[in-house]
Steps between C-alpha positions, in 0.01 A plus 500: 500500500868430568767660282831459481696795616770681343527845650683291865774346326713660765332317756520158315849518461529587919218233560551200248721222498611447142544139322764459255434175242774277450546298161315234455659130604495275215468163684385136294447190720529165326271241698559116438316223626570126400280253666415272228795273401501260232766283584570543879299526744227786552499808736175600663566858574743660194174617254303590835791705630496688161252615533520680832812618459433674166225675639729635766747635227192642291364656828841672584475674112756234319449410151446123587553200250347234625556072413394173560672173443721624268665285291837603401422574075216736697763605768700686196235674358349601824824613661619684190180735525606543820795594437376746200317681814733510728767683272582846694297405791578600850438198659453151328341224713477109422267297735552132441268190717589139354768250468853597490859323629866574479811371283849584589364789684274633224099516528257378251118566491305208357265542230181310499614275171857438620621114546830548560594102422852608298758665658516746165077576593550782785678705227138547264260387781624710795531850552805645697425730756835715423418497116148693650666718722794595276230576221287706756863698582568584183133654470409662834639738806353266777454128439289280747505137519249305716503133512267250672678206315699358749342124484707184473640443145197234379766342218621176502791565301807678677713612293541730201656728264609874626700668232802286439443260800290227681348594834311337767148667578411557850213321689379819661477863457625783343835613485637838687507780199767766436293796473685773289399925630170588511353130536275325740432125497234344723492159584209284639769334751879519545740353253516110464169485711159389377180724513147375525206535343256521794134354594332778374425683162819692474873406609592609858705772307274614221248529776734712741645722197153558358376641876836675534617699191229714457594652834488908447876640426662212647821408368542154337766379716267586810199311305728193489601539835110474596452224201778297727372523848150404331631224317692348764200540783357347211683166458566502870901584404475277207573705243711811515517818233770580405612796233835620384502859424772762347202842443643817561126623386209466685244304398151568579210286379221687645613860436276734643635829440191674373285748728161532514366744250297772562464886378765695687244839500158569511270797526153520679231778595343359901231709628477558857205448732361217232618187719732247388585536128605221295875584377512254239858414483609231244535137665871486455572250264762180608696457210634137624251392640412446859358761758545859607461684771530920564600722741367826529906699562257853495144578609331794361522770787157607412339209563462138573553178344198256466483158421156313634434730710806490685786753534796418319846641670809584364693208504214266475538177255182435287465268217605578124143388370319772735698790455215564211243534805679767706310796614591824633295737732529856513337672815254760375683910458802382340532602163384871481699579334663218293736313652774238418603146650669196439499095581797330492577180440669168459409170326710198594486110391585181623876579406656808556394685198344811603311846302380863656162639407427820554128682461500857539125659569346848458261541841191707355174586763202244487255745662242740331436533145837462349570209695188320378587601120851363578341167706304461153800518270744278688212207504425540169892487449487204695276304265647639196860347635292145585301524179847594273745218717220227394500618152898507508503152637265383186714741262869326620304128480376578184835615387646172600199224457566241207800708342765262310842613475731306290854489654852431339705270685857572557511849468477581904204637656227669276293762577087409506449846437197507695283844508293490781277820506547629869786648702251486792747414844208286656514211230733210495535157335558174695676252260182167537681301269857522413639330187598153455811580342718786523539806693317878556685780599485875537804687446596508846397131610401150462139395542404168667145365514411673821613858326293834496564798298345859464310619227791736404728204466296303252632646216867370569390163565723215266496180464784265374412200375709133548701409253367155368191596592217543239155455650291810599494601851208695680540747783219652701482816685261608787450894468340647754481861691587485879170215643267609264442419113709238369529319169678203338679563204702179310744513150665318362863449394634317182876461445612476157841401383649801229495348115872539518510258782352251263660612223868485577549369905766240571452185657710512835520881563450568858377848429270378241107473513438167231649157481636679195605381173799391270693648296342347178144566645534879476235643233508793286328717662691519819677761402237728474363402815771532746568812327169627651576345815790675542395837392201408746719404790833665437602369862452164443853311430297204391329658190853636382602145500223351368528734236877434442398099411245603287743749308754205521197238367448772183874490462572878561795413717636848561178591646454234702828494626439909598159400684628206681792704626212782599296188693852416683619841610136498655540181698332236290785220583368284196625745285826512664496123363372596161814730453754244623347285228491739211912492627515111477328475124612857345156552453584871374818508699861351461455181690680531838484252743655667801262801455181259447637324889455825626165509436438127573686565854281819586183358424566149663577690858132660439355146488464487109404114428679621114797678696551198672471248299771683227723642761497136636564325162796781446622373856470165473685489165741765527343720172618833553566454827763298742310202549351428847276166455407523863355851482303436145371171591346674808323779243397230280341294803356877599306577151389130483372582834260757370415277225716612199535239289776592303693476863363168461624351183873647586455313797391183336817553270712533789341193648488296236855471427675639780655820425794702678532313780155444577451105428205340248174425712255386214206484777615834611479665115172305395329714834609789389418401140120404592440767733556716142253277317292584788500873455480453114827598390562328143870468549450256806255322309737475261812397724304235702338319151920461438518388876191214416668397160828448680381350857756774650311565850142318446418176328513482097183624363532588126062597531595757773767620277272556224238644637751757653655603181154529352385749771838678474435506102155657547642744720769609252808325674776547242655156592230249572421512132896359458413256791193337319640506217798235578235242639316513178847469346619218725183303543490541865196481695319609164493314143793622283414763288777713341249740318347620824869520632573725233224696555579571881899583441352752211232690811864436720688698257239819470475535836854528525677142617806423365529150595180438310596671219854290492217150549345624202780551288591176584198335488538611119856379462386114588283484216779462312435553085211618585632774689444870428839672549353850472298431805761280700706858429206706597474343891821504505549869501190508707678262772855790478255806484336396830769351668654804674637316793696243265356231658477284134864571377497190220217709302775737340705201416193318364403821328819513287476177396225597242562573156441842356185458288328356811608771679398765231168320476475545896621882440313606249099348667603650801607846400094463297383493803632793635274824473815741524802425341809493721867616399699141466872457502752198589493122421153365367517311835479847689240632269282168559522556913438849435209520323329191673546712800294790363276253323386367899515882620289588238225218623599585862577865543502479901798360669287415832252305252548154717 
């Protein structure tokens, strides 16, 4: 039986070539194909090239999101996943086969539901190719852009909005891009030129990158260069590649840096005069895939090397898979007394990576008595070793066969923790069936779906699953022991998303895991369970934020404040948000507005959708800041971009009636406005029912209006209940009915609207004797105590117009309604504001309620 060998480490160390791991690449591939168009015409080849291509990233060892006929609602989520993966990675890759054309010099890819008949509708049905690439800078070392998009622009209309002016879209192609360090973008033909989609299943460059890229240890900009002269033989000179490139990194996409693996020392007893003798080396064991072949560097002295019958030489090439099968023949005398001997050699594979083997033998006598008593032993050795490598196959199958691991997502790579019961050299396992989603590893590499790995490195294997992803994935080994017994062994994978995730994770956070959830929507028990997270995964900046908006939901602001500021020191930009906002509302802090712009600035340049869209407001308005409406429309146009609506309703503001310089467009605001709706958000429903009641932008529609305040109602909009209410008041589009107009402005006023609460006092005024002055004087205060921009200055004047036992009445329910008395001092007028502001503080304890 072979052992390994310890007492020749000297000779190892003169004989073996060492192998020294590098870190593991992180490297995510996002693969889009849109063939199916709704509005313009069709591509054949987009959702077939997707396929392809993606298997080529998955092959290579990315972590590969894959799409088809996206539309752009599907884009966001998709792309912010993407993004959630790609945070920290070494090289981020986006793949993109469909429509796409160029305005003023800027590229758009098409989603599949995009019409494009306004000039306001590339804004929320396009997606800028800088807003992707600036995103994928902000997250990555390496970014990667491929494009087979280059088809004529299949719009009628010409012209449209880009940021504060109308432009003129191209016929054809893509524009050149400015690529900042570290970037390489790839496109299917030069700039301005048109690429094709080809007479067969894939595009001419799908096709020609898909046979390229997974060429071993080739650099990407040589892969191109072969992509090109493919393409263009091709097309017949049609269509030229073309790719701009600023990497001072190389980029590999088939990395094959890994050596075959084999056991660097092994011991033997050979008799002499038996014949050949079966050595029974380990098949060395390709750990990428592919073949191997061996050299023999050193041939025992003693004896000679058999293979078939045949003599092998020093120097002599043989194939990985019969190095098992090797024989060695020691001429009868040799031996008496014991002697030693060695075999050398080297294992190498299809590119470049190379491991020494070395089996050192004791030569013992095969004649007389004591060679027949050895002859005896080493056979029965022999099928002890074939008996016990069978049963150590079963043993690591069994160890693996119908095992289900549950697997948190977002957390990195976790460890299967997989206890196979053999150390034995001569077994291996050959990944069959690799998983759908996400990516294995070992500590010191990638696996792709062609990998192998030695028994001894099962126990490190990981697996990190895709964010977004939630299905169970299966992967399948082979185990086996050099050409002899081998067994299939399958498990399976589930990823599960941590109960803090669910509990407390923010819509928009580009390092979350969950479409998240507001403010208002944060439960109880959060607290307790991010706690756990945390103490779970004290690495994870995500959890310490999480945990900071559930403190902040329970109202412990000092705590939440402390984690949040834990989550940001970390590198969880959200919370760098969070703080800037605790700044802007002194929630637990002196309100400072240059501080909060800080925070707004530093997480907008990370890509924040909530850093932008503040920073841009503080911009575009001058709060805090030196106003620059150029720069914050631009971040407002950004965060709408990745589909945050509240981007969107500033924007519809700004729109709607011109603002700073930038003139009115009412088509322009009611796209923004209904791209909102689109995505849910109760405050556009609530801005566009105004829009329909008006006719501002689309045609008058009091219905559409109603319906939208409704749905913004049910939702818990503060001000839709304000907005209904004035129809039923004014008799439009519904019957006039002043009791269910009172109603509404009372649900306005709890959930904090002032200009519903000044409707209502109103409302109360105009019944003239029949008025209540107590309550006219009770919305009052209500309208003062919540109007902390000023924006309803006539409510103090109206206010002071009541007498004093109206105003005592007022007084004297609302301070009954208080559960804690309150220290009151000043006018009766101050006392009323005051106390009607802890009355609604009382019934809302949460300043990010709405």
């Amino acid at each position: 039986m072979l052992r390994r060998c310890g007492f020749v480490a000297a000779l190892m160390l003169a004989c073996v070539t060492t192998f020294d791991a590098s870190a593991v690449e992180r490297r995510v591939a996002f693969v889009i194909g849109n063939s199916d168009y709704q509005e313009i015409s069709a591509l054949k080849n987009p959702a077939k090239d997707v396929v392809d291509v993606s298997n080529t990233f998955r092959a290579a060892g990315f972590d590969v999101f894959v799409a088809s006929n996206l539309t752009k609602l599907q884009f966001e989520d998709q792309f912010r996943n993407y993004l959630a993966a790609v945070d920290g990675a070494d090289v981020a890759v986006v793949y993109y086969s469909g429509h796409g054309f160029q305005i003023g010099g800027e590229n758009f890819l098409i989603p599949v539901d995009a019409s494009l008949k306004d000039a306001a509708d590339v804004e929320v049905q396009a997606i800028k190719l800088n807003d992707v690439l600036q995103q994928m800078r902000s997250k990555s070392k390496i970014q990667v852009i491929i494009l087979d998009a280059c088809r004529n622009n299949p719009f009628p209309r010409k012209d449209y909005w880009l940021r504060d002016q109308l432009l003129t879209a191209s016929g054809t192609g893509l524009a050149q891009i400015r690529s900042s360090l570290n970037t390489l973008i790839a496109f299917a033909t030069e700039p301005g030129a048109v690429a094709y989609d080809g007479a067969g299943d894939l595009s001419p460059f799908s096709l020609a990158f898909s046979r390229r890229a997974l060429a071993p240890n080739q650099e990407i900009r040589t892969v191109m260069s072969a992509v090109r002269r493919d393409v263009v033989e091709a097309t017949k000179g049609l269509q030229v590649p073309w790719e701009n490139s600023s990497l001072i990194d190389e980029v590999v996409l088939m990395r094959r840096s890994s050596r075959p693996s084999l056991p660097p020392v092994l011991e033997k007893v050979v008799l002499s005069g038996a014949g050949p003798v079966d050595l029974n080396l380990p098949q060395p064991v390709e750990v990428d895939g592919g073949t191997i072949t061996v050299s023999i560097d050193r041939p025992p002295a003693l004896g000679r090397l058999m293979l078939d019958g045949k003599v092998v030489e020093a120097g002599e090439l043989i194939q990985g898979k019969d190095l098992p099968r090797l024989q060695l023949d020691i001429p009868k005398g040799t031996g008496e007394p014991e002697e030693m001997d060695m075999l050398v050699y080297a294992a190498r594979d299809n590119w470049g990576g190379e491991a020494k083997g070395m089996l050192v033998f004791r030569v013992k006598s095969g004649e007389g008595a004591q060679g027949e008593q050895v002859m005896a032993a080493l056979e029965a050795e022999q099928k002890q070793q074939v008996l016990q490598r069978g049963i150590h196959v079963t043993g690591a199958a069994e160890a693996i066969e119908n095992r289900e691991v549950d697997v948190p997502v977002g957390v990195g790579a976790v460890a299967l923790n997989l206890d196979v019961p053999t150390d034995d050299a001569a077994v291996s396992l050959k990944v069959t069936n690799y998983p759908a989603t996400g990516t294995l590893s070992l500590p010191d590499r990638a696996l792709s779906p062609e990998s192998s790995l030695t028994v001894g490195e099962v126990e490190g294997l990981r697996y990190e699953p895709q964010i977004g992803a939630s299905a169970p994935v299966e992967i399948a080994f082979e185990i086996r022991a050099d050409s002899g017994a081998s067994k299939p062994a399958k498990m399976k994978l589930s990823p599960s998303v941590d109960p803090c995730d669910l509990a407390a994770g923010e819509p928009l956070d580009l390092q979350g895991v969950v479409p998240g959830l507001l403010p208002n929507e944060i439960g109880a028990d959060a607290v307790k369970l991010c706690e756990a997270a945390v103490k779970a995964y004290p690495d994870v900046a995500r959890f310490r934020y999480e945990l900071g908006r559930a403190l902040l939901a329970a109202g412990k602001v000092d705590q939440a404040r402390k984690a949040i500021q834990q989550a940001a020191d970390r590198g969880h930009v959200r919370a760098v948000f969070e703080l800037g906002y605790l700044y802007a509302t002194g929630t637990g802090l002196a309100v400072d507005r240059k501080q909060a712009n800080t925070f707004y600035a530093a997480a907008a340049d990370k890509g924040d959708p909530y850093g932008m869209t503040s920073w841009g407001r503080a911009l575009f308005h001058g709060y805090g800041v030196e106003r620059d409406t150029g720069k914050g429309l631009d971040l407002l146009l950004k965060a709408a971009a990745m589909g945050h609506t509240y981007a969107m309703n500033d924007l519809g503001a700004i729109f709607t009636e011109g603002r700073n310089g930038v003139p009115a467009d009412q088509a322009r605001a009611v796209a923004f406005l209904k791209a909102g709706v689109q995505r849910q958000d109760m405050y556009s429903m609530n801005l566009l029912g105004r829009n329909y009641l008006s006719g501002r932008g689309v045609e008058r529609d009091p219905k559409a209006a109603l319906e939208l305040f409704q749905k913004a109602i049910d939702l818990g909009q503060p001000y839709a209940p304000g907005s209904l209410a004035r129809m039923y008041r004014d008799g439009v589009g519904v019957e006039q009915n002043l009791d269910e107009a009172q109603r509404l402005f009372e649900l306005a006023t709890s959930r904090g609207d002032q200009s519903g609460a000044y409707d209502r006092a109103a409302l109360e005024m105009q019944k003239g004797d029949k008025a209540d002055q107590a309550v006219a004087v009770r919305f009052l205060a209500f309208t003062v105590a919540l109007d902390l921009r000023n924006e309803l200055p006539d409510a103090r004047a109206t206010l002071a117009k009541f007498g004093s036992k109206a105003k005592a009445a007022a007084l004297k329910q609302l301070r009954g309604e208080l559960k804690s008395k309150i220290p009151l001092s000043g006018s009766v007028d101050k006392q009323l504001v005051k106390v009607a502001r802890a009355v609604w503080e009382q019934a809302n304890p949460r300043r990010d309620l709405f």
